[in-house]
C-alpha positions in Angstrom: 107.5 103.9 33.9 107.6 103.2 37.9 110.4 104.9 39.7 113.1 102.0 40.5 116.5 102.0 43.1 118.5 99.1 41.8 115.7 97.3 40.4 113.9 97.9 43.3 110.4 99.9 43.2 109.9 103.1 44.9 106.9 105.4 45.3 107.2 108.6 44.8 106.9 109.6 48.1 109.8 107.4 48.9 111.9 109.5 46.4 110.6 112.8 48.2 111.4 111.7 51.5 115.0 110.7 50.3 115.4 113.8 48.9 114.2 116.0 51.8 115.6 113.8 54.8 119.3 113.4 52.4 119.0 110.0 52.6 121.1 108.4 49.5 120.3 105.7 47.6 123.7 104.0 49.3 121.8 103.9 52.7 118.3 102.8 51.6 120.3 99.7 49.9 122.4 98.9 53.4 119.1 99.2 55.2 117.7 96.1 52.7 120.9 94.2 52.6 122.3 94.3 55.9 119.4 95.7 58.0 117.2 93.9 60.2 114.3 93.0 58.5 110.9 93.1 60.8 107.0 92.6 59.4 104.7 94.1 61.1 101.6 96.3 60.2 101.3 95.0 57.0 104.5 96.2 55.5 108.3 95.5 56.0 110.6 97.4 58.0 114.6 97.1 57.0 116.4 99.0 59.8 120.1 99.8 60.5 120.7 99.6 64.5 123.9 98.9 66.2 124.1 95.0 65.9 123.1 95.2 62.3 126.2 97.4 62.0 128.5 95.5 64.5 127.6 92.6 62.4 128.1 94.0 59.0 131.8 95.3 60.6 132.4 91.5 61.4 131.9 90.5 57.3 134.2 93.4 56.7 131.4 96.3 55.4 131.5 99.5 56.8 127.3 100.7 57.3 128.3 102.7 60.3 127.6 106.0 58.6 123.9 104.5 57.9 122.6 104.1 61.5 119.1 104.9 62.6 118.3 104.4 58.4 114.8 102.6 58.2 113.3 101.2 54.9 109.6 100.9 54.6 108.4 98.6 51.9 105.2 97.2 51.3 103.8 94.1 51.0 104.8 94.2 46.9 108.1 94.9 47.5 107.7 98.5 46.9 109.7 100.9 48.7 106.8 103.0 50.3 109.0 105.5 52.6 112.7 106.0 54.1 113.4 108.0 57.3 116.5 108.2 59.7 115.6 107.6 63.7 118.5 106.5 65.7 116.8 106.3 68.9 115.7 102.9 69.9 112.0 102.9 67.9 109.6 100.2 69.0 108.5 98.3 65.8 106.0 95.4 67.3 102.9 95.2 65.9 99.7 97.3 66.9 97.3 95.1 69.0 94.2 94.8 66.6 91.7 94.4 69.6 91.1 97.3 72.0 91.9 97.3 75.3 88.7 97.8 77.8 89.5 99.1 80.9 88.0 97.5 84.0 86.7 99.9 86.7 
């Protein structure tokens, strides 16, 4: 039986990382409900920054003690890993063709 949060699947890597980095099951669920949600690199990214907590604050939920909490799920839903990086992380997506440089 697949490991779930909420009805929601996670690897077991996921459930390391929350583990080892304390992240709580509470903070992996703001990060999907109120976090900004960005697709890139084939998987989803739910992230907690300051306007997703500002913004959350306005509908009268309190996420402030989950900033810098980042969800990565992939393409199946599946909750692959979790981390915490409150420093302003840049989350486009990798160029796939390579850059020449012209001499």
């Amino acid at each position: 039986m697949p490991l779930t949060l909420e009805g929601i699947p996670l690897t077991h890597h996921a459930r390391t990382r929350m583990a080892q980095r304390g992240l709580r099951a509470a903070a992996v669920l703001a990060a999907i409900d109120h976090g900004r949600e960005i697709h890139t690199r084939g998987a989803w990214f739910h992230v907690i920054g300051r306007k997703d907590i500002a913004r959350a604050q306005a509908a009268g939920i309190d996420i402030a003690r989950h900033d810098g909490v980042h969800v990565i799920r992939g393409e199946d839903g599946q909750i692959i890993t979790v981390y915490r990086n409150r420093q302003n992380l840049d989350l486009r997506p990798h160029s796939r063709r390579r850059h020449r440089r012209i001499h």
